[in-house]
Structures are given as C-alpha cells and as structure tokens.
N, C-alpha and C positions, 0 to 999 in steps of 0.2 A: 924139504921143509923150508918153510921161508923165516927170513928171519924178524923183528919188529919190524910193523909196517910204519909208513911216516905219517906223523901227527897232520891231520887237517887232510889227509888225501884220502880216497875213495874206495874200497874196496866191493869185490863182488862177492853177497852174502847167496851161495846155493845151498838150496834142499837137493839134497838127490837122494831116491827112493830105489831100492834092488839096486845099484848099481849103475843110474842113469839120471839124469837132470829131470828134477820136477817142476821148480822154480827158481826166480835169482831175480836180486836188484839189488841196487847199491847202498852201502852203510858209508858212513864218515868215522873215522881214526880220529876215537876222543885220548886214547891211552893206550899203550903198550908197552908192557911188561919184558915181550918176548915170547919164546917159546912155552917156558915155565912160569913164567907171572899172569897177570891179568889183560884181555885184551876188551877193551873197554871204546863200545862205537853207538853211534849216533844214526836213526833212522827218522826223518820227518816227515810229518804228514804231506799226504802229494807223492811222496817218494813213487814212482814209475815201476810195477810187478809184473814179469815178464813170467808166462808160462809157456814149455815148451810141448809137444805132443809127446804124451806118456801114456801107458795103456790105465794109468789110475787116476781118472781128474784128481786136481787137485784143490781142496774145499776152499781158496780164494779165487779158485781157476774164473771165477763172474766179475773180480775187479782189477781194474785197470790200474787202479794203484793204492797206497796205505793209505785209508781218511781217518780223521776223526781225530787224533791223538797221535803224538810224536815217543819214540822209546830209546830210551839211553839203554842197550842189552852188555852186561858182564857178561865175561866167559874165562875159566880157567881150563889149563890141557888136563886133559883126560876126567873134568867131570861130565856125569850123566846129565846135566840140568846149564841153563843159563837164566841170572836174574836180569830183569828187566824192570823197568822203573817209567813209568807211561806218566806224560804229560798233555795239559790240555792246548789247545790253543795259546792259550797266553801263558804257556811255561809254567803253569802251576802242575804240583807234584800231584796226581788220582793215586797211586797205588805205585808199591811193588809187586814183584808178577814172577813167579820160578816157572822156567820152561822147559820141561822135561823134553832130551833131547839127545841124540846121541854126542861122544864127545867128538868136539870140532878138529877138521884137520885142515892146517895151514896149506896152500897153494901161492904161489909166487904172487898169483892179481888178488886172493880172497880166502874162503873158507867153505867148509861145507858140511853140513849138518843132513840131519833126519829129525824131523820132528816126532814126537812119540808118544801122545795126546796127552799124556796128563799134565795140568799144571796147579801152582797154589798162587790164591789170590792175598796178598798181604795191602790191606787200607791202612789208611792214618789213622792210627790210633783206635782200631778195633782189630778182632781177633783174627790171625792168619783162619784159610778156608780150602780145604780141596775142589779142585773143578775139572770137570770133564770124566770122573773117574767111569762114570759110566761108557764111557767111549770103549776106555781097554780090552774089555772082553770080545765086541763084533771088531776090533781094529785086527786083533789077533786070531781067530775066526776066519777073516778075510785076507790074512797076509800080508795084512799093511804091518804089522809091526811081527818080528819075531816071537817064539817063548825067553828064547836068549835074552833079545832086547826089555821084551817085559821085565825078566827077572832083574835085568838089570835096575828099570826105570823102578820096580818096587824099592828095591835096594836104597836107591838115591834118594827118592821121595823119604823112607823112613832116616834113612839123612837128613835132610832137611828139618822135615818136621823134628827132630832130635835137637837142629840145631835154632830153631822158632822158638821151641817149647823154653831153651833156652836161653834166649835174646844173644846166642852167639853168632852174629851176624859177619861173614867175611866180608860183604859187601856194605859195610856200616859208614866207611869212610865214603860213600859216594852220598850221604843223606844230604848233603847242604849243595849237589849239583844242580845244575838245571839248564837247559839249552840259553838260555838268557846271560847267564852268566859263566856256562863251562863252554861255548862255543866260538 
C-alpha cells in the first residue's frame, strides 16, 4: 500500500473491471491524508482518457478525453462512494456529485476503483437527487456489477442519503475550494 502521495504531483486514476484495466488517466494531488484520511485530487477538463482493450466497452470508451467541466473527487479508505465537486470553465462551483464506487486501493503510481452506476446529484442550494438508479438492475443482470457490490453500493447510498437528509456532510470543509484558488 502506498503511502501519502506528494501534494501537486500526478497520479494514475484506474477503473479496473473483473480484474483487469478498463480505463486510467491522470488526477493531480490536491490533499492527502494518508492511508486512513482523506485523499483529495484534482481532474481537468482536457484531461487525456485512455481506454485499454476489455471484453466490456467502457461507456466513455468514444472520448478522447474529460470535456466540459473540471472535478475536485474526495475519497476516504474503505468507503463505497467518492464525492466530487464539478466545476465550470471558469472555476465556478455546478454541483456536488457522490459516486458510487467500490472502495479505493492505494498502488505506489495511483489508485484504482470500479465504478458502480449509481450516483447522487447535490446543486447549490436545491434538493440532493438520485441518478442513474435505473442502471443497477440491467448492470447486474449483465455482470457488470456484483449482488455483493450492489448490496453494498445500496448500503452506502442509504448512507449518504442519511447523512444529506442530515446536512452531515464530511466533505463540508472542501465548500470554499475551487481550482482557482486551491491549485
């Protein structure tokens, strides 16, 4: 397991699916915690998405690279979800974003996840929202996602939502970030 990685340097974010690389491109080291703390990275628009040959396209496997919007992604060891905080163009804050996902494991250059379709959409100052929910059924169906990993990803979800409904937000302290000014 690696240990913090070094603030401003690059790491490689993989999905790997059964066992095998699905995609990977690089995040920037906004914050790390460590092992057990928060590890807090920087993805921007442009960013270069490399897809490798997998028997399951994978649903960006058509672009070349992230457009549109830049994402500061939270992640702590061993939750089911990472929050994400999507900015436009000009650094202004669209949304938080939970992405359901399995939890991350540390490798010496990066990390590497599964994504696990569900996520929640949180806007400024209107009501958190579930999305994609309809995915989980044909995802699992298809073997793209476990019963396991479902059971899990329901789990965490009613997590979340528990902690929305809330306003217990662990990721509260990142609300005044922004690539303009945390970069």
């Amino acid at each position: 397991m690696a240990d913090a990685f070094t603030l401003g340097t690059d790491l490689v974010m993989r999905e790997v699916l059964h066992g095998a690389l699905w995609a990977h491109w690089l995040e920037r080291v906004v914050a790390d915690d460590g092992p057990h703390g928060v590890l807090a990275t920087f993805q921007p628009s442009g960013t270069p998405l490399s897809f490798p040959p997998h028997p399951t396209p994978h649903p960006w496997g058509h672009l070349d690279a992230w457009q549109g919007t830049s994402v500061l992604k939270l992640r702590r060891a061993g939750d089911w979800y990472a929050v994400w905080k999507f900015f436009d163009a000009d650094g202004a804050h669209l949304s938080w974003y939970v992405n359901f996902e399995t939890p991350y494991v540390r490798q010496p250059d990066g990390i590497d996840v599964n994504d696990l379709q569900l996520d929640i959409v949180i806007p400024p100052g209107e009501p958190w929202r579930w999305k994609d929910v309809q995915d989980l059924a044909p995802s699992l169906a298809a073997g793209r996602i476990s019963q396991d990993e479902l059971l899990a990803v329901l789990d965490a979800g009613s997590e979340v939502a528990d902690l929305l409904d809330r306003d217990d937000r662990w990721w509260a302290p990142w609300d005044d970030w922004s690539p303009t000014v945390g970069e």
